[in-house]
N, C-alpha and C positions, 0 to 999 in steps of 0.2 A: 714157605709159610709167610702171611703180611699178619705181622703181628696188628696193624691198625684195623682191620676191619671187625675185631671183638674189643667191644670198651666193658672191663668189671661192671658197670654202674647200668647201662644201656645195652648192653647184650650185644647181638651181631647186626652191625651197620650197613645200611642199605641204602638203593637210589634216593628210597622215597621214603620220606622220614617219618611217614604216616609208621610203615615196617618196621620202625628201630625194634630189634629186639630177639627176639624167634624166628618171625617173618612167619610163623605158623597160621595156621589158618583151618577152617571146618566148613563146612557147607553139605546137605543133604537135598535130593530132589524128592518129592513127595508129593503127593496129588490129596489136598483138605478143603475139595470143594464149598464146601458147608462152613465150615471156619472161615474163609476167603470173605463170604456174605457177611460176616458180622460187622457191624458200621464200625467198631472199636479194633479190626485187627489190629491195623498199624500199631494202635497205641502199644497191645498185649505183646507182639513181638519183640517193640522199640525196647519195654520194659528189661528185655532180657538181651539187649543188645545184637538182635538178629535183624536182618536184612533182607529183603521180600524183594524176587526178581523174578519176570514171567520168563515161562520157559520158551515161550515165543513171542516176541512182539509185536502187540496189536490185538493177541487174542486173549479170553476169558482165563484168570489167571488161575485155574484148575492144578495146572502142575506148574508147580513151583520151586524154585530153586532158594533155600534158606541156609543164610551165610552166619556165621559167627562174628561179630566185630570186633577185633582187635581190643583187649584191654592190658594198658600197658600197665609194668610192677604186677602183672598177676601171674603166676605159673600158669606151663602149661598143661599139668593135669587139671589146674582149678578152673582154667578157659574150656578146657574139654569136658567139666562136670559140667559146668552149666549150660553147656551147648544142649549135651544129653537132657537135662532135666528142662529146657528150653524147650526140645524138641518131642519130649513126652510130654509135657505142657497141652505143646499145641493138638497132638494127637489123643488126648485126652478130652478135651474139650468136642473136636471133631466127632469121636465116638458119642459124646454127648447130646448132641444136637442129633444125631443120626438114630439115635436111640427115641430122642423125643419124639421128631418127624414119625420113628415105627408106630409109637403109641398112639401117635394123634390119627394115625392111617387106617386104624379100624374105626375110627368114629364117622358118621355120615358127612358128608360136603368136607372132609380135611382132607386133604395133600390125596384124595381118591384118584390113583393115575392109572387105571388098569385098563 
């Protein structure tokens, strides 16, 4: 057992001291085409400390890989709530717009792709 690699104050110590702590970590992949389009994503995600990476680089970032960012002094059920509620967030939203898009789709010249 190395007693130094847990400090009471800072939790469990690591290379990269981004990590001090749990070293725990969340990420989800998910395809929110629609959400993706809005000129404020970034902002909406940053809000909730989420991190937006394509799932391929180079292409249309359709699916995506969304990370939780590290907050340190917080537990890790409370990092894991608001991942969840982070990530209903975004999927709420998504359903929103896609919902709009439906309604605007019977009206003549909107989004008519048939």
């Amino acid at each position: 057992k190395f007693d130094w690699v847990k400090d009471e104050k800072y939790g469990y110590l690591t290379q990269n001291p981004a990590r001090v702590g749990t070293g725990i970590g969340f990420s989800v992949t998910l395809m929110a085409p629609m959400f993706m389009t809005l000129p404020n994503f970034q902002t909406i995600v940053k809000s909730y400390n989420i991190v937006v990476s394509p799932i391929e680089a180079g292409k249309p970032m359709q699916m995506t890989k969304m990370s939780f960012e590290l907050s340190h002094g917080v537990s890790e059920i409370t990092q894991l709530r608001n991942f969840v509620i982070a990530i209903n967030k975004v999927l709420e939203i998504e359903k929103k717009i896609e919902d709009n898009m439906k309604s605007l789709s019977g009206r003549t010249g909107y989004f008519n792709c048939q």
